[in-house]
One Martini backbone bead per residue (centre of mass of N, CA, C, O) as a GRO file, in nm:
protein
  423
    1UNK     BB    1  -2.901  -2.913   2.031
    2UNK     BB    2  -2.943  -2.725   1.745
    3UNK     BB    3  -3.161  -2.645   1.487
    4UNK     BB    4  -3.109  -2.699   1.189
    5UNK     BB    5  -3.199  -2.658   0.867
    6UNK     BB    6  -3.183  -2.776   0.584
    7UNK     BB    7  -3.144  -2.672   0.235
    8UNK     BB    8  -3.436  -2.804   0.144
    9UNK     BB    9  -3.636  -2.623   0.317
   10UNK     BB   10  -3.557  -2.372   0.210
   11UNK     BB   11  -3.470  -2.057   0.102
   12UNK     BB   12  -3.415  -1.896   0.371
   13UNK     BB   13  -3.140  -1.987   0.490
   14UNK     BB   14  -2.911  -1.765   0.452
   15UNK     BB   15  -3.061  -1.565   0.621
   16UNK     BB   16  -3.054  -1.747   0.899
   17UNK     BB   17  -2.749  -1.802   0.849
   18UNK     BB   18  -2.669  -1.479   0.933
   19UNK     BB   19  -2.814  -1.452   1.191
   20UNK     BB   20  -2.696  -1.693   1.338
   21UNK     BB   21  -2.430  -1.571   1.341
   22UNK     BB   22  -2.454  -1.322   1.487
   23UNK     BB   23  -2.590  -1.399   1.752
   24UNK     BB   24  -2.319  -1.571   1.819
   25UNK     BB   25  -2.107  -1.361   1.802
   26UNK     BB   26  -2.211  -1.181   2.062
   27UNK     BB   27  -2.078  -1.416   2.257
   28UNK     BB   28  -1.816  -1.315   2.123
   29UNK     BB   29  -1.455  -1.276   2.134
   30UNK     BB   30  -1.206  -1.141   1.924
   31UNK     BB   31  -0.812  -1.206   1.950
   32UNK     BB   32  -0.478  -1.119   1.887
   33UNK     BB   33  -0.238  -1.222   1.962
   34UNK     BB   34   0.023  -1.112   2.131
   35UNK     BB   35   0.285  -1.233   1.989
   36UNK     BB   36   0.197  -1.107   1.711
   37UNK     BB   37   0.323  -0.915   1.512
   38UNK     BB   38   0.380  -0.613   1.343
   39UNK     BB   39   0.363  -0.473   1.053
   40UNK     BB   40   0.474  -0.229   0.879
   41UNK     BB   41   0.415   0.016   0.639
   42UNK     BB   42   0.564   0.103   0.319
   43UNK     BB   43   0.417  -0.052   0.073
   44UNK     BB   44   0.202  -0.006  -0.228
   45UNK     BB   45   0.016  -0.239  -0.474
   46UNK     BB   46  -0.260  -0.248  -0.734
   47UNK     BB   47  -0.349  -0.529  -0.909
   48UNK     BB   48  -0.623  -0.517  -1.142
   49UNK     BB   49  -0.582  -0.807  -1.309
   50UNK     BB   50  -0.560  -0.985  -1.039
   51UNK     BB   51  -0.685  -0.866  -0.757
   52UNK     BB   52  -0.382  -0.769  -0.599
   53UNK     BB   53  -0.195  -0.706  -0.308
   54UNK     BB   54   0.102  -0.511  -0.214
   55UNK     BB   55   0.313  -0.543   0.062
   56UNK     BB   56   0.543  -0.434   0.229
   57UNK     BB   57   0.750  -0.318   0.505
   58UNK     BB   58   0.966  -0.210   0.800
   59UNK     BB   59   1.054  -0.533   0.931
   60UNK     BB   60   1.114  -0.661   0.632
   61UNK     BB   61   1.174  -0.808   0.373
   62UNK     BB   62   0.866  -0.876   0.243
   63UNK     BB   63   0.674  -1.011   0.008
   64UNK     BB   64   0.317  -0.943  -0.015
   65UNK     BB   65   0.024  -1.136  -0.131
   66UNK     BB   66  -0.345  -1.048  -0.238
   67UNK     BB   67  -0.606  -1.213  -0.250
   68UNK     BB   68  -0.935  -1.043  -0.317
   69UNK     BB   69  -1.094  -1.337  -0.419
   70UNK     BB   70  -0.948  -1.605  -0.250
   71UNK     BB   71  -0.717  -1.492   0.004
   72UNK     BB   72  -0.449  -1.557  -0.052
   73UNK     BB   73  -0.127  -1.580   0.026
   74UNK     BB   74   0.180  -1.436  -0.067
   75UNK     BB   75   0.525  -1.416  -0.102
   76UNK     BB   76   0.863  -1.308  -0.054
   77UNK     BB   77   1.250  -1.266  -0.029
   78UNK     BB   78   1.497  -1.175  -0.205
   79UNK     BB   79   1.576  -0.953  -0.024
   80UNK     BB   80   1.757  -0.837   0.285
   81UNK     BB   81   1.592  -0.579   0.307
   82UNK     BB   82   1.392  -0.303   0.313
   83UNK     BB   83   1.104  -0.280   0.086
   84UNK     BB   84   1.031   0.044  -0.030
   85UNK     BB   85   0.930  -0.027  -0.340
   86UNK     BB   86   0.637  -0.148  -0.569
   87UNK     BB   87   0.579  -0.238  -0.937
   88UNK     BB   88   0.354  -0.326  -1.136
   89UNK     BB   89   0.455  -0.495  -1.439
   90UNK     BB   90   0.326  -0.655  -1.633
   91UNK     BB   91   0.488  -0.963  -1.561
   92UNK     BB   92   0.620  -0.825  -1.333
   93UNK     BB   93   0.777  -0.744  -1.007
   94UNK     BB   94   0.920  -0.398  -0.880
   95UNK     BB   95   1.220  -0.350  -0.661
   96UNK     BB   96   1.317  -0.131  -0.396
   97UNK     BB   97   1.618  -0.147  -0.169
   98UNK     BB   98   1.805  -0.095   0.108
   99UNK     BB   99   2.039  -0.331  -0.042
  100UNK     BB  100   2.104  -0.220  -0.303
  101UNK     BB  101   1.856  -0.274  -0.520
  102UNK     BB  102   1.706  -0.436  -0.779
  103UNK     BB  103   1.414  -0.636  -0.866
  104UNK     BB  104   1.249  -0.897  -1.100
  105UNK     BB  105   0.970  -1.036  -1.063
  106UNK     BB  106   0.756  -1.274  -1.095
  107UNK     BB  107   0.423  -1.302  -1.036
  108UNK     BB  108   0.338  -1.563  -1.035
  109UNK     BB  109   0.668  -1.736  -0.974
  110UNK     BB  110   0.870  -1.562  -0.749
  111UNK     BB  111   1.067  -1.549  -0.990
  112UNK     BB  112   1.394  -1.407  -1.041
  113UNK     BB  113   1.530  -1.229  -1.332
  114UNK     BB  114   1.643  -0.954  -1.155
  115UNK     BB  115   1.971  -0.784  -1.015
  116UNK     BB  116   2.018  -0.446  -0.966
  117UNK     BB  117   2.333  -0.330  -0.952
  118UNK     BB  118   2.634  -0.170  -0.755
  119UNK     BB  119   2.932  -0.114  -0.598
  120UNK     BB  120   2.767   0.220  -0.505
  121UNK     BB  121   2.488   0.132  -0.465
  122UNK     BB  122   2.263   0.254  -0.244
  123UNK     BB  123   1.981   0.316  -0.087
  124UNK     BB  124   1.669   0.217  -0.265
  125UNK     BB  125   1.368   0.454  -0.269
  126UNK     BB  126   1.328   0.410  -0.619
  127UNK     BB  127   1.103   0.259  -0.890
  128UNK     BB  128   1.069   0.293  -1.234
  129UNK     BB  129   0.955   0.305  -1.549
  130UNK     BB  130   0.940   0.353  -1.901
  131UNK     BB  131   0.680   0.434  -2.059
  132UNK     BB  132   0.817   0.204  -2.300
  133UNK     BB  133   0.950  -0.052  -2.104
  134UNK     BB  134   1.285  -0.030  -2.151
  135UNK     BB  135   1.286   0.079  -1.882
  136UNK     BB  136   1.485   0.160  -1.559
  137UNK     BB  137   1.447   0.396  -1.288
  138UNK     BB  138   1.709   0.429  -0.983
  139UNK     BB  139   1.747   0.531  -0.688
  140UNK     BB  140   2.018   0.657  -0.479
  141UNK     BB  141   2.253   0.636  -0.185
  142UNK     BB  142   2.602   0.621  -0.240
  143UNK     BB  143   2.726   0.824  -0.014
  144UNK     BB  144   2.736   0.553   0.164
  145UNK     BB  145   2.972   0.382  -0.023
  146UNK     BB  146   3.080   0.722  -0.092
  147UNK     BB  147   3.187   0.965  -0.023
  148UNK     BB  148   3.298   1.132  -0.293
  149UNK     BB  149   2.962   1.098  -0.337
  150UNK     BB  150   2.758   1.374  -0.281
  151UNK     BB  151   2.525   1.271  -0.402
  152UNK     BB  152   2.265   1.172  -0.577
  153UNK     BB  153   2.119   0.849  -0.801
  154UNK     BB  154   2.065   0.787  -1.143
  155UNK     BB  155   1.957   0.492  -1.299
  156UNK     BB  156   1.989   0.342  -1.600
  157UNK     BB  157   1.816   0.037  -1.723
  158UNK     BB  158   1.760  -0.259  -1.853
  159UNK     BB  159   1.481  -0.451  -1.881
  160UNK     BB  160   1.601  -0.712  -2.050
  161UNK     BB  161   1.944  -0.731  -1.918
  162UNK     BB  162   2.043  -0.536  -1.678
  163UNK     BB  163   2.166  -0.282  -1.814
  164UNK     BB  164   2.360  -0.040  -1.776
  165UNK     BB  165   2.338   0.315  -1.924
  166UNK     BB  166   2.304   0.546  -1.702
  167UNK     BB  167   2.378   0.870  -1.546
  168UNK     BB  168   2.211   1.054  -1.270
  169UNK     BB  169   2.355   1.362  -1.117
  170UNK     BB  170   2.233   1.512  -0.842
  171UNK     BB  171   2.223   1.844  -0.716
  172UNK     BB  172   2.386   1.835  -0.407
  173UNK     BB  173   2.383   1.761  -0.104
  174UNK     BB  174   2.362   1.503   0.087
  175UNK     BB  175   2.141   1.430   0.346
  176UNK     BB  176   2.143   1.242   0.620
  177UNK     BB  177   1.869   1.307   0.778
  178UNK     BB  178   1.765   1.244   0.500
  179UNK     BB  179   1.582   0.990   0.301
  180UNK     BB  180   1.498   1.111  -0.018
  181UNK     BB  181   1.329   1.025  -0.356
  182UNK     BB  182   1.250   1.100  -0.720
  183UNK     BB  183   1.177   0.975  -1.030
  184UNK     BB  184   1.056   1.159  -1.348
  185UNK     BB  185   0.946   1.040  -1.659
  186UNK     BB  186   0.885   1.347  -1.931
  187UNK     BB  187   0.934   1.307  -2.171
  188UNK     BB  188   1.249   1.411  -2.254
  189UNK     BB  189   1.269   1.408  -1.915
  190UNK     BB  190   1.425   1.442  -1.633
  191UNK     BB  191   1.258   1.451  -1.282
  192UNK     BB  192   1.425   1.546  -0.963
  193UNK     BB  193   1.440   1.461  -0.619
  194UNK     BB  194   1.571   1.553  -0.294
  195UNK     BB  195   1.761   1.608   0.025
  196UNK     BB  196   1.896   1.869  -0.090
  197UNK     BB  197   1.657   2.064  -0.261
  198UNK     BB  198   1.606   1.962  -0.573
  199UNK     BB  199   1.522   2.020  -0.859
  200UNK     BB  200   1.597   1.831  -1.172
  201UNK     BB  201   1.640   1.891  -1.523
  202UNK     BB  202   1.703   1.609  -1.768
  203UNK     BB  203   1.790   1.494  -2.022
  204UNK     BB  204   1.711   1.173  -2.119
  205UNK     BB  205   1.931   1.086  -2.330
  206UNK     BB  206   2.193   1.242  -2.274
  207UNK     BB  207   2.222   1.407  -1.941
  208UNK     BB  208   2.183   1.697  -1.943
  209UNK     BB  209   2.148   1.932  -1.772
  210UNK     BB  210   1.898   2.221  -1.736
  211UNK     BB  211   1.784   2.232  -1.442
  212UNK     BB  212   1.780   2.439  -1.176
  213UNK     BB  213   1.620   2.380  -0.832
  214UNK     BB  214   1.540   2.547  -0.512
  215UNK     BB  215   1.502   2.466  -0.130
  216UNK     BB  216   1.555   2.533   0.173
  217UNK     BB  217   1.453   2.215   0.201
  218UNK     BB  218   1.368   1.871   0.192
  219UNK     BB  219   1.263   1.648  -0.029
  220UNK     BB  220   1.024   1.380  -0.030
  221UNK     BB  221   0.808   1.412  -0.288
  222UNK     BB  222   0.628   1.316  -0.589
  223UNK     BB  223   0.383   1.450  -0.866
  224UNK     BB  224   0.203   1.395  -1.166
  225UNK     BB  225   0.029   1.614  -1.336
  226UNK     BB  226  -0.181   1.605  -1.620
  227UNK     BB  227  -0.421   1.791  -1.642
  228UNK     BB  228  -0.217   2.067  -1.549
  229UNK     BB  229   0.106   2.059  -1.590
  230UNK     BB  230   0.212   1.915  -1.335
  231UNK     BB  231   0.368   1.928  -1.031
  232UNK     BB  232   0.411   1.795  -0.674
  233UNK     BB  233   0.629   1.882  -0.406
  234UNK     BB  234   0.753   1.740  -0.112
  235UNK     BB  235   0.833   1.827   0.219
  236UNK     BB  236   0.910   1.729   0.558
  237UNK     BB  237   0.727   2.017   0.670
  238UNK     BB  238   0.416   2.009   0.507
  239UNK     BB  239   0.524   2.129   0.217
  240UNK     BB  240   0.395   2.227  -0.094
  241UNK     BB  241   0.500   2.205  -0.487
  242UNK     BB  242   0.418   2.411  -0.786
  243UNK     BB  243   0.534   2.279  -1.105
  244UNK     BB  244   0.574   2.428  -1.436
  245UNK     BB  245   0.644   2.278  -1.719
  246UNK     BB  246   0.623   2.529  -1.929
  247UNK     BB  247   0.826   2.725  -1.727
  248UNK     BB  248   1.042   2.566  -1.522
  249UNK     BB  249   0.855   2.642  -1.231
  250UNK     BB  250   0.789   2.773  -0.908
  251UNK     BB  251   0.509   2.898  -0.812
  252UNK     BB  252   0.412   2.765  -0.547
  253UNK     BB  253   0.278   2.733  -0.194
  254UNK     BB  254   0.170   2.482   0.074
  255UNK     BB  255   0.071   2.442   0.419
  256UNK     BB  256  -0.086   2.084   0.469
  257UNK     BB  257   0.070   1.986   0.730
  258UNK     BB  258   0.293   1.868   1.047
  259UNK     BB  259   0.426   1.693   0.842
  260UNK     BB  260   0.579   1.502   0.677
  261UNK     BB  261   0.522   1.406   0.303
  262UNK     BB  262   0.514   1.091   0.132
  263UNK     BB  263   0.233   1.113  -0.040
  264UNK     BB  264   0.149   1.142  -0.390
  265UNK     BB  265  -0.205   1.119  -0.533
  266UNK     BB  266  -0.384   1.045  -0.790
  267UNK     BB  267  -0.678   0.948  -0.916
  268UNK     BB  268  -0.787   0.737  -1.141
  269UNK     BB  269  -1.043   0.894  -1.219
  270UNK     BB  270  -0.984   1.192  -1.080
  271UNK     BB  271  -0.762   1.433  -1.218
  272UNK     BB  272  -0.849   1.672  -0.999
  273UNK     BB  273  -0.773   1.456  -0.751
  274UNK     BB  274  -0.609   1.453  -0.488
  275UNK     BB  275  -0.361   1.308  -0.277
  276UNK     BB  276  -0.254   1.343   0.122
  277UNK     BB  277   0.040   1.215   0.328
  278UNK     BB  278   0.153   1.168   0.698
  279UNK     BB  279   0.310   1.178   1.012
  280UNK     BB  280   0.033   1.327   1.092
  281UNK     BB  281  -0.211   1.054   0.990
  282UNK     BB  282  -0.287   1.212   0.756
  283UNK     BB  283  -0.527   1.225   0.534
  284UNK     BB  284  -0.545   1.466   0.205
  285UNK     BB  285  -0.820   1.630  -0.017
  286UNK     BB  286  -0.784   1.774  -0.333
  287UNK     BB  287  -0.857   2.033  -0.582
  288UNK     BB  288  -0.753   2.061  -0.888
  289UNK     BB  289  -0.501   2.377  -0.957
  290UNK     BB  290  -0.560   2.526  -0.622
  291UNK     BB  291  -0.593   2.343  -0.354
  292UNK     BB  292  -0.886   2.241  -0.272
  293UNK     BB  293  -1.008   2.159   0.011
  294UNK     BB  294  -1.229   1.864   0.142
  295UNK     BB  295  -1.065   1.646   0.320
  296UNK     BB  296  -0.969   1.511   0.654
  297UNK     BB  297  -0.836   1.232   0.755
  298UNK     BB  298  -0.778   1.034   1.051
  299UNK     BB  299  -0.601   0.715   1.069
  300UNK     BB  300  -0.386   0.787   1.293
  301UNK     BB  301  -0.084   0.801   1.532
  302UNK     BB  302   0.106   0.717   1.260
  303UNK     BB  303   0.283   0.668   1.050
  304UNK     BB  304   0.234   0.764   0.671
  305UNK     BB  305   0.390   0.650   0.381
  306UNK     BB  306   0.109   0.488   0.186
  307UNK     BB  307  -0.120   0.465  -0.088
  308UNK     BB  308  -0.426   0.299  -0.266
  309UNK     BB  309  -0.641   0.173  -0.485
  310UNK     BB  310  -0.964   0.037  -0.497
  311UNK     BB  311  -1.166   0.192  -0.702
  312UNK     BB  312  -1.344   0.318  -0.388
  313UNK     BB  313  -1.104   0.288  -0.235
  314UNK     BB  314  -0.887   0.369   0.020
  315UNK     BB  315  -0.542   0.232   0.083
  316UNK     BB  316  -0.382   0.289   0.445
  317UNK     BB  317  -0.047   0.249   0.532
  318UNK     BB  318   0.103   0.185   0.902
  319UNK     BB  319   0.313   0.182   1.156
  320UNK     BB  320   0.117  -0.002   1.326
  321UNK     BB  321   0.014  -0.255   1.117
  322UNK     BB  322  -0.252  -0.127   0.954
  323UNK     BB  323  -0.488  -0.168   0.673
  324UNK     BB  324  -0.711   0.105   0.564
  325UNK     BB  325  -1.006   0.134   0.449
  326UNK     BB  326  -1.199   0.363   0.227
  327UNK     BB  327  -1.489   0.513   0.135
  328UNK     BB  328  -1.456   0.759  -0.167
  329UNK     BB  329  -1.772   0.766  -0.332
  330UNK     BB  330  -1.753   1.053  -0.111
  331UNK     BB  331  -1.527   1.233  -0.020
  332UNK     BB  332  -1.679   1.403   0.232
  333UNK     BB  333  -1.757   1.105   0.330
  334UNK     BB  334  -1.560   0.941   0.438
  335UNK     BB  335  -1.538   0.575   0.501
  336UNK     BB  336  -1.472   0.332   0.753
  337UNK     BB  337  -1.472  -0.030   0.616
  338UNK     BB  338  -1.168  -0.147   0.697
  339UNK     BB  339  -0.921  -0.378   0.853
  340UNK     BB  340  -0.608  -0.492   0.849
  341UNK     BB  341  -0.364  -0.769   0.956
  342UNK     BB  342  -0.025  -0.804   0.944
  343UNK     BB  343   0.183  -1.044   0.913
  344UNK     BB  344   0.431  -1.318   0.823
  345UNK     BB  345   0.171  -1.546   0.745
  346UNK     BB  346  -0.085  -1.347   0.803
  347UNK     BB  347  -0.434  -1.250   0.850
  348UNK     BB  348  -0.661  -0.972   0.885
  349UNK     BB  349  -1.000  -0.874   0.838
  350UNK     BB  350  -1.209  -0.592   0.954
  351UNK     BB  351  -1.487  -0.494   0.980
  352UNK     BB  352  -1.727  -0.215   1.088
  353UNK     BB  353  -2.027  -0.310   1.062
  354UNK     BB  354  -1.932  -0.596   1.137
  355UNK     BB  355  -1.853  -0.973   1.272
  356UNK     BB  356  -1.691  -0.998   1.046
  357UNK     BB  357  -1.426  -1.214   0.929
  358UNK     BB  358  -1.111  -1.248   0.761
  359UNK     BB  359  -0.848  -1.556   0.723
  360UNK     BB  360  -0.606  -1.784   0.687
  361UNK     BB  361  -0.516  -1.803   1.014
  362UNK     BB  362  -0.678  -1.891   1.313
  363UNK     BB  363  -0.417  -1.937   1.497
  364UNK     BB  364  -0.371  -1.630   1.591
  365UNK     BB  365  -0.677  -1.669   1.788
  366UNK     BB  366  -0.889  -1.563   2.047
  367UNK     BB  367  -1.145  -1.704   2.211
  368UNK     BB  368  -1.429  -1.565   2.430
  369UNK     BB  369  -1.628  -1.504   2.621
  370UNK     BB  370  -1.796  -1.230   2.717
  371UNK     BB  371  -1.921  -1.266   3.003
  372UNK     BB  372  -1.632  -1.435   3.140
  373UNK     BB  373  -1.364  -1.405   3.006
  374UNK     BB  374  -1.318  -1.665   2.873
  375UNK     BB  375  -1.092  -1.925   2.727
  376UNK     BB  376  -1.086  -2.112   2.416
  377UNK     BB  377  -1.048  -2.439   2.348
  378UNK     BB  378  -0.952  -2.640   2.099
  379UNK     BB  379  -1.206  -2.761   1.912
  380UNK     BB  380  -1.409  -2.541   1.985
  381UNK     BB  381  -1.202  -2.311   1.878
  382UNK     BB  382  -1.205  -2.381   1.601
  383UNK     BB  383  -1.507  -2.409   1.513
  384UNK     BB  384  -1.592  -2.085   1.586
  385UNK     BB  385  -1.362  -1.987   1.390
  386UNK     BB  386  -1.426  -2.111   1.123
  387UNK     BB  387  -1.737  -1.980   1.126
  388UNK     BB  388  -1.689  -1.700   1.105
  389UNK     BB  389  -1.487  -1.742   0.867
  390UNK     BB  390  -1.553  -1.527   0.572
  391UNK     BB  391  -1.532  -1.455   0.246
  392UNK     BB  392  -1.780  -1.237   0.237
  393UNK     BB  393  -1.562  -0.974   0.319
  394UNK     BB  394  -1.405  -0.972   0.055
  395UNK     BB  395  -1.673  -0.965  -0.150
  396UNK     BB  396  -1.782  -0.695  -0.013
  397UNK     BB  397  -1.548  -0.522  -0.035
  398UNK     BB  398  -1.419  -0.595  -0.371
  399UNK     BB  399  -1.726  -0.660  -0.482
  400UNK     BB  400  -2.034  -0.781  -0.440
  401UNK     BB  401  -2.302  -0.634  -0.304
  402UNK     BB  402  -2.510  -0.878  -0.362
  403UNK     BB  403  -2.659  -1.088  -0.155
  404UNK     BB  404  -2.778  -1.266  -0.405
  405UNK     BB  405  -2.592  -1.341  -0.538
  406UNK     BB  406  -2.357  -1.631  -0.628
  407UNK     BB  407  -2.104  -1.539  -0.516
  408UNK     BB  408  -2.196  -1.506  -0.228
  409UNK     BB  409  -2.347  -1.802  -0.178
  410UNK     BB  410  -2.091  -1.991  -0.207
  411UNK     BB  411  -1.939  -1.840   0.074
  412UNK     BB  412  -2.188  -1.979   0.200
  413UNK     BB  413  -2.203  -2.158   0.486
  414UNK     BB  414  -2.316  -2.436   0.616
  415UNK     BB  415  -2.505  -2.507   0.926
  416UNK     BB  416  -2.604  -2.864   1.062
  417UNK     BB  417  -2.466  -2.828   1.336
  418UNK     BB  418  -2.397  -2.819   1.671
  419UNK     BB  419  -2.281  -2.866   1.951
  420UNK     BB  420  -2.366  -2.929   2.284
  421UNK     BB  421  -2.217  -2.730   2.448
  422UNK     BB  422  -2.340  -2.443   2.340
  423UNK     BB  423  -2.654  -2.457   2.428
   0.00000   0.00000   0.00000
């Protein structure tokens, strides 16, 4: 048996506790079963009120829920198939699905208030609110259940009782090779792209078309620069356009990706540093409004759909199954400090620079000692997996950074004795 000190017995018991956990976990290797499936992110959404992040997925129907204060997992199925992307407004979360609807679900009790749909509204990857919050405009292609209907579909809905009021009808043909699409309301006006190469602009009240746009390749997505009074919209082979809100035209373009570029967002504190992802593995950070490049991260090599931000944290979704963290604090120099492992009823977050990680649920993981790559069962192999996981890396990752806080105390379990076998 090993001696711990009581607790009475000194302060420095914490330091004490986290140097023997350190030491101990050196002889032990963690890793999730390979059982575990993998999930693709499709969509995220941090919630800066709850201290929740909202995940989408692109194998599963399921929207989960981390508190990234409590560790807490909540999910819901409500979707029939793949929830393409996620916004959470006032007290409920709203998501627009591959199954032609939207939906929207209460926050806390994640029962579902709306369900919007329509007998022609095909496969829907995006919904916005309307900047006063009294409705939702929701993208969807048609075309796939009217081949008549060659175009894609912009429709606006009562936010409170989910009637259709209007179609904002974009033009070009719907390409099926390529599915994306985007609509941005901006003062009286809506503005459209799509997989036809159009970015369309209509009187937001009439539905009037006032201009058209268009470039020889397919739009995959675009973001409002208002310190700008910018657009920028990307396109599937890794250039970006920007387009001048008062002169209503494209004025530059700029190849700054190697393939698909899927998210673009403006930084929440820093109005004039970009972020743009892409198919091609890569987060590149730029300063604008002339688009100078700062730095490019390679998160791995698989596509990047989308990603969102946690303070200073950059947080990046992948097709490989990993939400990855990133240090933002100083751009030039980003670094990862966490990655994410999402299943369908458990995670599991790991530390770069610590032997420390948290999960909801233990028995994902397998332990074996490192000397001799023995798999440990049973009691052992539960007490070892329970010690080493710990609140305190989520409290360090998304929290107080200070190790002597009360709230870091409280999150470090006391070990009062050690079992006799591991001696």
């Amino acid at each position: 048996m090993l001696p711990v000190p009581s607790p009475d017995q000194n302060r420095a018991l914490v330091s004490y506790q986290n140097d023997f956990l350190l030491s101990l976990m050196e002889d032990y290797q963690v890793q999730i079963k390979n059982n575990i499936p993998l999930l693709g992110t499709r969509s995220l959404w941090y919630d800066e009120n709850e201290h929740t992040l909202l995940i989408s997925n692109i194998s599963t129907r399921r929207v989960h829920l981390i508190n990234l204060t409590t560790g807490a997992l909540r999910w819901y199925d409500h979707h029939e198939t793949t929830v393409r992307h996620i916004v959470r407004y006032q007290n409920e979360i709203i998501t627009s699905s591959w199954d032609g609807t939207v939906r929207v679900v209460n926050f806390h009790t994640l029962t579902e208030r709306l369900m919007l749909t329509h007998r022609y509204m095909g496969r829907s990857p995006f919904v916005i609110p309307s900047p006063d919050g009294c409705h939702l405009y929701s993208f969807s292609y048609d075309v796939e259940k009217d081949p008549l209907i060659q175009t894609n579909i912009v429709r606006k809905w009562s936010f409170m009782d989910g009637k259709m009021l209007q179609v904002f009808a974009a033009t070009g043909f719907h390409k099926s090779g390529t599915r994306s699409g985007i609509c941005i309301p901006i003062g009286d006006r809506m503005y459209i792209i799509s997989n036809s190469g159009y970015l369309n602009v209509f009187h937001l009240h009439s539905g009037r078309l006032l201009k058209e746009n268009s470039i020889t390749g397919d739009f995959r997505t675009m973001c409002l620069i208002p310190a700008f009074n910018l657009i920028i919209a990307s396109d599937t082979v890794g250039s970006v356009y920007l387009y001048n809100l008062f002169t209503d035209r494209f004025f530059s373009y700029y190849r700054i990706h190697q393939d698909d570029i899927t998210c673009i967002k403006v930084h929440p504190a820093k109005p004039d540093i970009l972020f743009t992802c892409s198919y091609d593995g890569y987060v590149k950070i730029w300063k604008m409004p002339d688009l100078h490049f700062i730095k490019a991260i390679q998160i791995d090599r698989h596509e990047l759909w989308t990603f969102t931000f946690i303070k200073d944290l950059l947080v990046v979704g992948s097709t490989s199954g990993y939400i990855y963290f990133y240090d933002i604090s100083n751009l030039s120099t980003a670094y990862l400090k966490a990655k994410l492992f999402l299943s369908v009823n458990a995670y599991s977050l790991f530390l770069t620079d610590s032997k420390k990680y948290y999960t909801n649920d233990t028995s994902i993981f397998t332990i074996s000692r490192k000397q001799d790559n023995e798999i440990i069962n049973g009691k052992q192999a539960a007490y070892l997996l329970n010690l080493f996981n710990s609140k305190s890396v989520l409290s360090g990752l998304f929290g107080e950074e200070n190790e002597s806080s009360e709230s870091r105390k409280n999150h470090i379990e006391v070990i009062r004795q050690i079992p006799g076998i591991m001696s």
